[in-house]
MIMAR-848014 format. One record per residue (C-alpha): residue number from 1; chain; z, y, x. Coordinates in pm, whole numbers, plus 50000, padded with zeros to 5 digits. Each point is the difference from the previous one (the first is absolute). Layout:
+-----+----+-------+-------+-------+
:   i : ch :     Z :     Y :     X :
+-----+----+-------+-------+-------+
: NUM :  A :     Z :     Y :     X :
...
+-----+----+-------+-------+-------+
//
This chain:
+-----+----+-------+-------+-------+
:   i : ch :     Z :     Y :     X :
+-----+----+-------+-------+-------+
:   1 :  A : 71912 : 65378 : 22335 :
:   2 :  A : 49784 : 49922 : 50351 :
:   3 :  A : 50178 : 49854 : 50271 :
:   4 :  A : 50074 : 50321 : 50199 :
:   5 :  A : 50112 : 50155 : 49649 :
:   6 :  A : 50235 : 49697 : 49942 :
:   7 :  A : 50183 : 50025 : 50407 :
:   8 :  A : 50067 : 50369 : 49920 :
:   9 :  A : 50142 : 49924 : 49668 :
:  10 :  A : 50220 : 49706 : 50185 :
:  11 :  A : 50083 : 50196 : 50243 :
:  12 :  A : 50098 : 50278 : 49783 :
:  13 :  A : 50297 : 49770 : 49805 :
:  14 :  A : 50110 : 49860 : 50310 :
:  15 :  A : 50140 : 50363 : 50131 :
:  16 :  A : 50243 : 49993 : 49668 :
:  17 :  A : 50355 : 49896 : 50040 :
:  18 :  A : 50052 : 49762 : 49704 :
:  19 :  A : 49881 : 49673 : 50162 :
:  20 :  A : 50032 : 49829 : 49635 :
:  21 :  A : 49765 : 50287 : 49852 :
:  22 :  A : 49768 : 49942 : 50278 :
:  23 :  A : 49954 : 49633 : 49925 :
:  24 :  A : 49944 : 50037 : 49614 :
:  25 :  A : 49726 : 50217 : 50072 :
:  26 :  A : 49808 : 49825 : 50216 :
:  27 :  A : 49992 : 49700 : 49748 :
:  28 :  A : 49761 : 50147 : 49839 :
:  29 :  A : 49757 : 50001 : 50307 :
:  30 :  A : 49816 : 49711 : 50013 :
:  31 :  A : 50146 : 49775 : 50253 :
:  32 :  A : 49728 : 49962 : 50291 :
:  33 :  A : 49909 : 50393 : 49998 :
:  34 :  A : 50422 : 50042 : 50032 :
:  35 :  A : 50033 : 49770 : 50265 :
:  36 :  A : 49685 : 50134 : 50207 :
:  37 :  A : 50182 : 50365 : 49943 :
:  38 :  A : 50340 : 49873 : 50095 :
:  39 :  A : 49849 : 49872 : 50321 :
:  40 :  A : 49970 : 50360 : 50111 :
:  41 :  A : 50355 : 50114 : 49909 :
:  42 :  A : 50193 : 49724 : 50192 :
:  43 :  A : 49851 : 50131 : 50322 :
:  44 :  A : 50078 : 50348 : 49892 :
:  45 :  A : 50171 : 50240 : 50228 :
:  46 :  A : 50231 : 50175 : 49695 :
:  47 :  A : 50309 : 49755 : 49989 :
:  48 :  A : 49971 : 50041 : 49619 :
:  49 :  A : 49662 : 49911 : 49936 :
:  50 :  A : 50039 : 49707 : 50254 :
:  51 :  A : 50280 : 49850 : 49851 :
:  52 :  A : 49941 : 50053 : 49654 :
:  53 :  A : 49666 : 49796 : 50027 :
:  54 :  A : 50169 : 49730 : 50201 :
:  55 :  A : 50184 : 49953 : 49672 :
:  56 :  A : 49712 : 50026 : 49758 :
:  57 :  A : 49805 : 49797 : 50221 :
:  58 :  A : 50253 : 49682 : 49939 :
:  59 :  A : 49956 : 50016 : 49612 :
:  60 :  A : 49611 : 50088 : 49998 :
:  61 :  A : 49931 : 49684 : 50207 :
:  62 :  A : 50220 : 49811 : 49756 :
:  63 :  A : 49822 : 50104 : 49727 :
:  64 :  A : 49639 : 49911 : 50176 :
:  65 :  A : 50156 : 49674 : 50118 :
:  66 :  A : 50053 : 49930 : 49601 :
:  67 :  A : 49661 : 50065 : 49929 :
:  68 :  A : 49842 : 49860 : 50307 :
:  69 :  A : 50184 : 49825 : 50257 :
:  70 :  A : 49696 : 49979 : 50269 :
:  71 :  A : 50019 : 50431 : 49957 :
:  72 :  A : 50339 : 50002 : 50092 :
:  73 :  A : 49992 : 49727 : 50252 :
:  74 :  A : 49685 : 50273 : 50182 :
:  75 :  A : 50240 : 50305 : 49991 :
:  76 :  A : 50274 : 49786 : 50184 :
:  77 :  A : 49707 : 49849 : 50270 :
:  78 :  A : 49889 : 50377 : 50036 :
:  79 :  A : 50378 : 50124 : 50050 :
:  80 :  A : 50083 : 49669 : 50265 :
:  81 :  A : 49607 : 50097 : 50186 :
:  82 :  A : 50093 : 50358 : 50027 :
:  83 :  A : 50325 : 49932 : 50219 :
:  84 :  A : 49735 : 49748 : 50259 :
:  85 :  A : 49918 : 50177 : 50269 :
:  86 :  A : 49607 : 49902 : 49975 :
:  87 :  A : 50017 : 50228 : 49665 :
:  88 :  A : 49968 : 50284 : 50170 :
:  89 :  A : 50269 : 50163 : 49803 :
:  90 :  A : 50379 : 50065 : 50004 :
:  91 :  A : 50183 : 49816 : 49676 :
:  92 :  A : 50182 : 50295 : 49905 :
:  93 :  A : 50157 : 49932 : 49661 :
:  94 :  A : 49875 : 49637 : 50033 :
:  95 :  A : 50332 : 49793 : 50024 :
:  96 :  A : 50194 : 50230 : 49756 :
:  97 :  A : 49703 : 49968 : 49728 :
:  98 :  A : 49992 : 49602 : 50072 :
:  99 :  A : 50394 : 50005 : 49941 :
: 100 :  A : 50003 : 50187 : 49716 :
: 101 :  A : 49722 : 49765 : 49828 :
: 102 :  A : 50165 : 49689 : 50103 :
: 103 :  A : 50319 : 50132 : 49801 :
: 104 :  A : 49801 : 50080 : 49692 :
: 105 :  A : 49796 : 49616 : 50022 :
: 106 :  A : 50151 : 49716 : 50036 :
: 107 :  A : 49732 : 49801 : 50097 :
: 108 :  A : 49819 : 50254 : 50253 :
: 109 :  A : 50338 : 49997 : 50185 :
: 110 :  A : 50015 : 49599 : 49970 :
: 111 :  A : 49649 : 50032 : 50216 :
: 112 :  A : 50031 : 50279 : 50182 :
: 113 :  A : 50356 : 50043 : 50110 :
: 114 :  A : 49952 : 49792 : 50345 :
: 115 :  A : 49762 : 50191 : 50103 :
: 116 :  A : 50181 : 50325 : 49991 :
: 117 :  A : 50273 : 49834 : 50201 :
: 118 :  A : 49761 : 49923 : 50264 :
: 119 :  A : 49995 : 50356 : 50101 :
: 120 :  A : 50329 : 49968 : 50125 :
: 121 :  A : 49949 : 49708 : 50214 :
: 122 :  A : 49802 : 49953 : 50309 :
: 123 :  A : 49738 : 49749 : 50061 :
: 124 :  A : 50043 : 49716 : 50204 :
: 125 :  A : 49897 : 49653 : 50193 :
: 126 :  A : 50136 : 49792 : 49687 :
: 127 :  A : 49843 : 49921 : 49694 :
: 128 :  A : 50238 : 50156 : 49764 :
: 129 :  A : 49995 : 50311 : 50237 :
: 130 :  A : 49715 : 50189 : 49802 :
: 131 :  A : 50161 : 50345 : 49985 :
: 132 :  A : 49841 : 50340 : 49976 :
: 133 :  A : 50237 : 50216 : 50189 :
: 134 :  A : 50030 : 50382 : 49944 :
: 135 :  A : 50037 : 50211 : 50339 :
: 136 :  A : 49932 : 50324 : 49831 :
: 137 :  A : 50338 : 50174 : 49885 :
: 138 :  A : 49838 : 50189 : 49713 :
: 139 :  A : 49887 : 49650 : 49895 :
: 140 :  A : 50333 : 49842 : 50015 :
: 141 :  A : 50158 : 50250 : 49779 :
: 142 :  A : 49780 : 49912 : 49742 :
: 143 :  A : 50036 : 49637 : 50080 :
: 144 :  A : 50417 : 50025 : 49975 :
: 145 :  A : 50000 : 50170 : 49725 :
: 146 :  A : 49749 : 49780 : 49811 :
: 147 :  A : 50233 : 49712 : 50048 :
: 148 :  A : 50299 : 50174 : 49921 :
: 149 :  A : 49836 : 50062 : 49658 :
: 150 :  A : 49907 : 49653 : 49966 :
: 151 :  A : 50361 : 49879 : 50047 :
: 152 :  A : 50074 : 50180 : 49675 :
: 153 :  A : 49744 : 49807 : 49840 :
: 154 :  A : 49946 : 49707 : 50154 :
: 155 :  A : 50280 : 49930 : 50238 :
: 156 :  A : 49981 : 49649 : 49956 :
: 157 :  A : 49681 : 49983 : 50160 :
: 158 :  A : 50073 : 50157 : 50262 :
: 159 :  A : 50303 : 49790 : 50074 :
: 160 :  A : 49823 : 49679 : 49949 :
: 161 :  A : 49786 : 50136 : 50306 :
: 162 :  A : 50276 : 50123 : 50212 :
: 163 :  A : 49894 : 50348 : 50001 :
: 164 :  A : 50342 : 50074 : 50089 :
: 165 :  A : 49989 : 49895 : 50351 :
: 166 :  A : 49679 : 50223 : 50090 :
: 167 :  A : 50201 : 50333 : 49903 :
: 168 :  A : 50247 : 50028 : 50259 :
: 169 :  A : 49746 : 50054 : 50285 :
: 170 :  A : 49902 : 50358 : 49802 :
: 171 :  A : 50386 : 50117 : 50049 :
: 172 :  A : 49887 : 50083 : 50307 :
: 173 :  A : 49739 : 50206 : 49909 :
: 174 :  A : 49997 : 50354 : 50154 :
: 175 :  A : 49799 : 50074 : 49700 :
: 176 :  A : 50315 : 50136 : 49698 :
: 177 :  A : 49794 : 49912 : 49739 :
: 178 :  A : 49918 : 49666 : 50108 :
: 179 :  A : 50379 : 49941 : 50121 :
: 180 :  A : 50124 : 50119 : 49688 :
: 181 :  A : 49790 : 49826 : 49763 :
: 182 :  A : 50070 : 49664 : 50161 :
: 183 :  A : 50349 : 50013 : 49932 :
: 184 :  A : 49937 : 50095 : 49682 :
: 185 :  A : 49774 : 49724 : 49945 :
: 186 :  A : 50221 : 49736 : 50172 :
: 187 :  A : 50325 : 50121 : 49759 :
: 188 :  A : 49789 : 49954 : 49700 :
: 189 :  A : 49884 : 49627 : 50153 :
: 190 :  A : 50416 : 49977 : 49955 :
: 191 :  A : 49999 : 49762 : 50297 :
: 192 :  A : 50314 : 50057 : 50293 :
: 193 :  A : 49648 : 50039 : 50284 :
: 194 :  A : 50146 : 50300 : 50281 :
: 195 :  A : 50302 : 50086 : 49898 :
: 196 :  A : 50122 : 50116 : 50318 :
: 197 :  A : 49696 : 50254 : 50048 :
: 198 :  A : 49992 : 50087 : 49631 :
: 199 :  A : 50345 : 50122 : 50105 :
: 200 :  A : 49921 : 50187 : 50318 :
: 201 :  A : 49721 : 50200 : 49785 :
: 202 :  A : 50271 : 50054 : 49701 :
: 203 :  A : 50238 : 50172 : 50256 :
: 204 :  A : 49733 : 50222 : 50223 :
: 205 :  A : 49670 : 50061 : 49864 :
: 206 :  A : 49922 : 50273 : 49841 :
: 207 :  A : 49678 : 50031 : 50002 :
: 208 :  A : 49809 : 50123 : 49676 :
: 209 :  A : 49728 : 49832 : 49828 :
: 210 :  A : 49846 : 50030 : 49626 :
: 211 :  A : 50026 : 49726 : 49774 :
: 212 :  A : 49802 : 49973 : 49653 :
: 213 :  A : 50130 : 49730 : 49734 :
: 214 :  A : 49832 : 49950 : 49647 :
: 215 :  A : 49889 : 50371 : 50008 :
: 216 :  A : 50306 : 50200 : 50173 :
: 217 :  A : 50012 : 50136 : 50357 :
: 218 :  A : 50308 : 50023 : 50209 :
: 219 :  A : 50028 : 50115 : 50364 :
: 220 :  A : 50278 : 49777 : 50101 :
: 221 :  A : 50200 : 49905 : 50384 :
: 222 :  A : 49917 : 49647 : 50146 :
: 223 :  A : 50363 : 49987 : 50005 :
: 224 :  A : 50021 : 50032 : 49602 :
: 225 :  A : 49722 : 49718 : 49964 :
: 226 :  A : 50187 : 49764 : 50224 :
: 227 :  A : 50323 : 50078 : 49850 :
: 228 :  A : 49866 : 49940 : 49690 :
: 229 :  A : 49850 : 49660 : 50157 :
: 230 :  A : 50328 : 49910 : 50088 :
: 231 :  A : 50158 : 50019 : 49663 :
: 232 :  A : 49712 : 49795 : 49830 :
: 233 :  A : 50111 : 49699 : 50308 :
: 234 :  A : 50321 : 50030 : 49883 :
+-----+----+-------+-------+-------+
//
């Protein structure tokens, strides 16, 4: 198949429901056309196709990275340029794919990982303040969510880098999505980090926001996911 033969097809599977049936077909695509057509489904407007090749994306980079390790280090550089604001472009689908590759490789998350925190933290005067703050709320969505999905994989990580002190600020999000999927990040993290607002957002907010895990959407409350943030604390 040509290139614009082999996007359709990709984009084709991705509209399916079974996320597992999705992936064992696009093994057998050869793993740089897959990756170059799954660059085009995580910016896609249908939450299905988006999501879906969020997911495919983590295991088709894993599979290049076996292969070739430079290949896979040149799809992360390309995801971490597209989120600079000299790219010219947005980053949608940037942070999630990056997440979702780091949890399928070991190693790309050993080299990449601190520099996906770095979009949660502002730059400063100090040496060791080299962050790459995210103002843009569509952004930070994907951002929260990305490291929510990391602490399921690699939660350790994150903790060695205190990732659970940069949440709390995004409690205060107006944004739902961002506000919920920081509490759900910071009860996966497992650490006690603002309890008392975690518990202000349990009692009152009800606000409504979609969440997609491993292949399943739920629309669930900001209450529920700090609730359920709660209960992880202990």
């Amino acid at each position: 198949m040509g290139t614009r033969a082999i996007k359709q097809h990709v984009l084709e599977l991705l509209k399916q429901d079974d996320l597992a049936s999705i992936e064992t077909e696009l093994t057998l695509l050869q793993e740089k056309e897959l990756v170059n057509a799954l660059f085009f489904g995580i910016c896609h407007p249908d939450e299905r196709i988006r999501w879906h090749a969020v997911s495919a994306m983590g295991g088709a980079v894993a599979r290049l990275a076996e292969q070739d390790m430079e290949e896979a280090r040149v799809i992360l550089r390309r995801m971490l340029w597209s989120l600079n604001d000299e790219s010219g472009g947005i980053g949608w689908g940037a942070p999630e794919s990056m997440a979702e590759i780091m949890c399928c490789h070991a190693g790309l998350a050993d080299e990449y990982i601190h520099m996906l925190i770095s979009y949660m933290r502002p730059d400063g005067e100090e040496e060791w303040q080299d962050g790459n703050f995210l103002e843009h709320e569509m952004l930070q969505q994907g951002l929260i969510w990305a490291v929510g999905r990391l602490a399921q994989c690699h939660k350790g990580r994150l903790l060695a880098r205190g990732v659970e002190h940069d949440l709390p600020p995004y409690l205060a999000s107006p944004d739902a999505t961002v506000c919920g999927l920081a509490a759900r990040a910071i009860g996966l993290l497992g650490r006690p980090e603002a309890m008392e607002r975690l518990q202000e957002l349990a009692t009152n907010d009800q606000r409504r926001l979609r969440l997609y895990n491993h292949g399943v959407f739920t629309t669930v409350s900001v209450a529920d996911l700090a609730t359920q943030a709660l209960k992880e604390m202990g």
